[in-house]
N, C-alpha and C positions, 0 to 999 in steps of 0.2 A: 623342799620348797613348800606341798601343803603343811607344814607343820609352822612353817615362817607365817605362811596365809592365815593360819587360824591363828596363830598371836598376834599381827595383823586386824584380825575380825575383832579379838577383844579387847585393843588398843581403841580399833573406833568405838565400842560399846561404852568406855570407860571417858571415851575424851564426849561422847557428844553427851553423857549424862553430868558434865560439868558444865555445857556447852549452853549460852541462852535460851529459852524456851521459843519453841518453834510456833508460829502463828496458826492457833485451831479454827481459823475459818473455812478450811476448806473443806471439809467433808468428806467422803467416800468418794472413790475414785474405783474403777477398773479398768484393768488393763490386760490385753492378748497378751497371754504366752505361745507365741507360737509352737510346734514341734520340732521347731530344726534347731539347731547348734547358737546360729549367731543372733537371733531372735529371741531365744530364753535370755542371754546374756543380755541384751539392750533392754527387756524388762527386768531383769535382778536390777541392775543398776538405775533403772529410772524410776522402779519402787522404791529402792532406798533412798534415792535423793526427792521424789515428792514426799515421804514418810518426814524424815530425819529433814529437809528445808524448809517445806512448802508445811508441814504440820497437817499432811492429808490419810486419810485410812485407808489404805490400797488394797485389792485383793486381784489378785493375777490368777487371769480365768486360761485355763488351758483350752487349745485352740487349734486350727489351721485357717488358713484363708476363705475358703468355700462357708466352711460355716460360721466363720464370724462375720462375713459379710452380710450375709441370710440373716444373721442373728439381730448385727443393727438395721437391717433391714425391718425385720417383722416386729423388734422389741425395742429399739434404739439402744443397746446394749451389747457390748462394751464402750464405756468411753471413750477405750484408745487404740489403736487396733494399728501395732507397729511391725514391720520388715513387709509392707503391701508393693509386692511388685508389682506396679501399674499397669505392663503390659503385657500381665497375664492375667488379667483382675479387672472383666470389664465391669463385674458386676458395682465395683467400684466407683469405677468412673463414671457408670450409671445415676449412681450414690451421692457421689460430689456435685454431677452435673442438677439431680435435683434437689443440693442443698440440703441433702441429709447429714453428708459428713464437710470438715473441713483440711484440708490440707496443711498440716505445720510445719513439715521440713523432709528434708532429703537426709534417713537414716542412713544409709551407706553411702559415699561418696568416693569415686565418680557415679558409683551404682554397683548392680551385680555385672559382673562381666563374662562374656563365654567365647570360647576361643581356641583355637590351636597352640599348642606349648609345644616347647623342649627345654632340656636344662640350659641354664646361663653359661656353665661349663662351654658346652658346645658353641656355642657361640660365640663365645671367647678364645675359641681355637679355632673355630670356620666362620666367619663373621657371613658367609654369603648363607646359610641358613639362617637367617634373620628374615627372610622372606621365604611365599611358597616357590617361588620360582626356583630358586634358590638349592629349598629341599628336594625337590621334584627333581632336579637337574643331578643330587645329589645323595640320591635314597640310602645308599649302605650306609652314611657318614650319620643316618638318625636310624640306624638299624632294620633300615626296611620294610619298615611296619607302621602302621599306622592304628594308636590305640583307639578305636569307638567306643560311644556309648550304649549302654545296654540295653536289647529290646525293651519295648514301649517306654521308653524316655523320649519325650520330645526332639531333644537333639538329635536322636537318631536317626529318625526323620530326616533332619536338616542335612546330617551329616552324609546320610546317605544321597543324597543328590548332589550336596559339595563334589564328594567324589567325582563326580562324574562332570561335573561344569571343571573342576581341575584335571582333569583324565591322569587319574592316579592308573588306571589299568596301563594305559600307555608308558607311562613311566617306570613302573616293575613296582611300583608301591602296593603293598601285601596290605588288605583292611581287617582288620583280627577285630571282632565284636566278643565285648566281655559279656561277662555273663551278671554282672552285678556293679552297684557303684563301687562295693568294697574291694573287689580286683583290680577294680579300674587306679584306687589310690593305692592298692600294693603295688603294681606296679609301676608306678612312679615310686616311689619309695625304694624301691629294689634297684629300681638303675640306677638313683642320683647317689645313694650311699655307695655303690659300687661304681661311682661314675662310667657309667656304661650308656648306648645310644637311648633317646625314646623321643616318638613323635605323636600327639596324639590331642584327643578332648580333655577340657577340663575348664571348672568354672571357677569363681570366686566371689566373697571371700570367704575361703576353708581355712582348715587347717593345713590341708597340703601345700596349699599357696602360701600359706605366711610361716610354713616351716623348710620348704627348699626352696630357694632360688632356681626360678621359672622363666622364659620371654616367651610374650606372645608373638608367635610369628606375625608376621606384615602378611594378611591375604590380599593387600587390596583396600577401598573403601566398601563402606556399607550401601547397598544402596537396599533404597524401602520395598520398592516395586517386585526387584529380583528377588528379596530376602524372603516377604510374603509367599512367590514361587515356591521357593525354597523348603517352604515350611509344611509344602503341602505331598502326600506320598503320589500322587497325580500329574503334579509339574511336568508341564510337557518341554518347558523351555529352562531348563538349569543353567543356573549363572552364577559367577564372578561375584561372591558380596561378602563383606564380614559380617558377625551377628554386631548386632545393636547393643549398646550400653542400656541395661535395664536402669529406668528408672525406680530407686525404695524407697518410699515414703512411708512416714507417718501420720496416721487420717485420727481425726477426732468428730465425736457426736457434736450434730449442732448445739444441742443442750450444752454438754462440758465447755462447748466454745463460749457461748453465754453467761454460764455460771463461774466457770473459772478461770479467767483470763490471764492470773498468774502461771498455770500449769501449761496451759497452751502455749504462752511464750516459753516455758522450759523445755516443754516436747518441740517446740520449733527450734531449740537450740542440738537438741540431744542429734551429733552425726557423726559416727566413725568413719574412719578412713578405713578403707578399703585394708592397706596396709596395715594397721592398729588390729585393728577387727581379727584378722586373720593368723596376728602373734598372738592375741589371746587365745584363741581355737587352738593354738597349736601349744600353748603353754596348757590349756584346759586338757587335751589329747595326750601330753606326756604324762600330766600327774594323775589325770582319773577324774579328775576334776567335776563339780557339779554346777550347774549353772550361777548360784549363789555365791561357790568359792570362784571360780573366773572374774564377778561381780564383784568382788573384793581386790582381788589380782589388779583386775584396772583400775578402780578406786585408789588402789597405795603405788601403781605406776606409772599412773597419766593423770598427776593432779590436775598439771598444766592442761590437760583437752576439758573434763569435765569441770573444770572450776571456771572456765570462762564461759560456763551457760547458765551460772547459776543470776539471780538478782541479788539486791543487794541484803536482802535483810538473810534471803538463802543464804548466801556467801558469809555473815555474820554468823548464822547458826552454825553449820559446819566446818567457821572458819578455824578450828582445832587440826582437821583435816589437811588444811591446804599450808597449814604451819613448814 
């Protein structure tokens, strides 16, 4: 399949240098590359198409959140600062709220998600573990266990007072804390191939989510008040709540919002679904992939998502692609 990708690559090479001349007003651009998986991939692909549509000179500054926030904070630099999970990221909304940065779009949708799973399999043979009640009522049938997240991760926190607002001790449910996130996806891994039990954390979108068939259990609703409880190792009062759909966006410097208003509307358009997002991770996961070649992967098999964000002179440059 990378061998298909790279002929692929220089099929686009070939068609877009036949392809109309792209409009050189725009100028220098930067853009976060985040360090996580799904966030490299959403800058590969929205360097290429401001490059190659927009006729802009992109340079993808490597990053995480904390210091690119800092960054436009003290320098207004980066222009575009994409996979900003909001509600972990007050410095952000700091940001926005004094009109430093602007809001273009919801890059993941529905958002990041986090949650209790088991396979679909199960489910499809016990339909009453589609909730916790469910499971609880029914511990051997998800093998008894309950997979956690690994010391000092947030969720473990969380996770660990869940327990006990669901009185998993009362119910014989065993809480096994990994040691690592990469246990955490082998095991999953290891039971769905072997269709065997598993109950436990996990968030998205990953690779693991967009390469086995996953349900998130039914906890319940979220509620804000309890979940805040929740989140703290303190909580005197643990409760009943699902976590919150993170909102991801895309923030831009006020500058870039004034100077280039073409690009701002294309970062307003640029939004994977959750689902999409998550087969590419899992396509990038099997082959070895680099964030570049994944960036191609989508490009040549979701014309149809990326071609309806382009404008129209965009859409004319590239239009070799969307053939």
């Amino acid at each position: 399949m990378k061998v298909r990708i790279f002929a692929a690559a220089g099929a686009i090479v070939a068609a877009l240098a036949h392809a109309p001349a792209a409009q050189a007003d725009c100028g220098e651009v930067t853009i976060t590359e985040m360090n996580w998986a799904s966030a490299a991939i959403v800058t590969a692909v929205s360097k290429f198409i401001m490059e190659q549509g927009y006729g802009c000179t992109v340079a993808a500054v490597p990053s995480s959140t904390v210091p690119a926030m800092t960054s436009v904070a003290e320098t207004g630099q980066p222009d575009i600062v994409t996979e900003v999970w909001v509600n972990s990221s007050p410095v952000y909304q700091r940001l926005e709220a004094e009109g430093k940065v602007v809001t273009a779009g919801e890059v993941l949708t529905p958002g990041g998600v986090e949650g209790w799973w088991i396979p679909q399999y199960l489910v499809d043979k016990h339909p009453e573990l589609a909730t916790i009640d469910g499971v609880l009522a029914n511990p051997d049938l998800v093998g008894g266990r309950f997979h956690n997240c690994p010391e000092g991760w947030a969720c473990r926190i969380t996770n660990d007072t869940l327990v006990k607002a669901y009185g998993f001790e009362g119910s014989g449910m065993e809480v096994f804390d990994h040691g690592s996130g990469e246990t955490l996806a082998t095991s999953i891994a290891s039971a769905v191939e072997n269709e065997e039990p598993w109950f436990g954390y996990y968030w998205g979108p990953t690779s693991v989510l967009g390469k086995y068939p996953m349900v998130m259990v039914d906890v319940g609703p979220f509620e804000a008040a309890t979940h805040d409880c929740n989140t703290r190792p303190e909580c005197a009062t643990p409760g009943r709540s699902a976590y919150p759909t993170a909102r991801v966006i895309t923030g831009v410097t006020k500058t870039l919002y004034d100077r280039e208003q073409e690009v701002f509307e294309l970062m307003s358009n640029v939004s994977f679904s959750n689902e999409t997002m998550g087969q590419v991770l899992a396509w990038q996961e099997a082959n070895g992939a680099s964030p570049e070649e994944a960036a191609v992967y989508f490009l040549t098999t979701h014309k149809d998502v990326w071609g309806a964000w382009l404008d129209d002179s965009a859409r004319e440059r590239l239009g070799a692609l969307l053939d």
